[in-house]
C-alpha positions as CSV (number, residue, x, y, z in Angstrom):
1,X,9.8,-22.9,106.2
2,X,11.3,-26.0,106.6
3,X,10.2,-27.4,104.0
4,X,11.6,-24.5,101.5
5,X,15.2,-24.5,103.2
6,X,15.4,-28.2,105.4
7,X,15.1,-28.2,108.8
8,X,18.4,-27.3,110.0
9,X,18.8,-24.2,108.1
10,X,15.1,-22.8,109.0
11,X,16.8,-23.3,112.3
12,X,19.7,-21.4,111.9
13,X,17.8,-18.9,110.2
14,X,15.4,-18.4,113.3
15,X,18.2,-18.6,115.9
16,X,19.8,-15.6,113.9
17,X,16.1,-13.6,113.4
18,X,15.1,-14.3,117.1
19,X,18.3,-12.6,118.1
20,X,18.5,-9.8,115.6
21,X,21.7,-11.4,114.9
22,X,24.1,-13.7,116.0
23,X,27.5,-14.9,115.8
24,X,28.6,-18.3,114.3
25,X,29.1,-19.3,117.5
26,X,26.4,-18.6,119.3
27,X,25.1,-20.4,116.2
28,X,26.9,-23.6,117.4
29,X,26.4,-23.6,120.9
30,X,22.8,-22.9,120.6
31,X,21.7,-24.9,117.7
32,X,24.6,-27.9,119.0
33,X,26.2,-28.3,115.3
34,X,29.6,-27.8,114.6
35,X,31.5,-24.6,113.8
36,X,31.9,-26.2,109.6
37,X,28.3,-26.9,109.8
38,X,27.0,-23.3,110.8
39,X,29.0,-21.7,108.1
40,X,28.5,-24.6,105.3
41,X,24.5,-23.3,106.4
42,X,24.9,-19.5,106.7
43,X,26.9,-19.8,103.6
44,X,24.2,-20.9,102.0
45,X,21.6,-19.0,103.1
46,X,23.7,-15.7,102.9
47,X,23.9,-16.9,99.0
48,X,20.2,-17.0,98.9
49,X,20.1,-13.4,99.6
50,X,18.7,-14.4,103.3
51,X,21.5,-13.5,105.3
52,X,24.2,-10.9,105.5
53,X,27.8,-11.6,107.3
54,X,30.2,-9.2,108.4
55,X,33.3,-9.8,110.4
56,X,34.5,-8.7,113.0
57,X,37.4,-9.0,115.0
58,X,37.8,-12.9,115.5
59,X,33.6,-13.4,115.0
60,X,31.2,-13.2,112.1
61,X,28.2,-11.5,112.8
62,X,25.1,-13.0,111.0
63,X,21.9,-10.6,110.6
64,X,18.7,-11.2,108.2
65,X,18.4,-9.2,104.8
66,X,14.7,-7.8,104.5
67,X,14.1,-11.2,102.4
68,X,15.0,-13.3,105.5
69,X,12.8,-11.4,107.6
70,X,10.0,-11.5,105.7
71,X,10.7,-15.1,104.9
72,X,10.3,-15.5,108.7
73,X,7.8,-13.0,109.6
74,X,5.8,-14.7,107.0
75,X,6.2,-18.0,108.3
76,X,4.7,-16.5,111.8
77,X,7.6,-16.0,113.9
């Protein structure tokens, strides 16, 4: 999977699978990147049809699309 998306957003897409969703910042702290980093790569992979975002409050909530899942399931997580 890395090699399809780069290393750090495989990442970021695993942190966000292995929690069934996550917050941007739980995205930072666990993943140690900043906060314009973890968007620039959810962004991105929300783009790709991976990754769906919805705010609330003060926090964005990240959770995988059935693509993403599959893209990780697949790749045997």
């Amino acid at each position: 999977m890395a090699r399809l998306l780069g290393r750090t957003r495989a990442a970021v897409l695993e942190e966000i699978a292995a929690s069934d969703g996550t917050t941007g910042g739980d995205i930072v702290r666990r993943l140690g990147m900043s906060a314009a980093s973890a968007s620039e790569h959810t962004t991105v992979l929300r783009k790709a049809g991976l990754v769906v975002s919805r705010r609330e409050a003060n926090m964005v909530w990240h959770t995988l699309t059935p693509i993403g899942r599959a893209l990780v399931v697949g790749h045997g997580h």
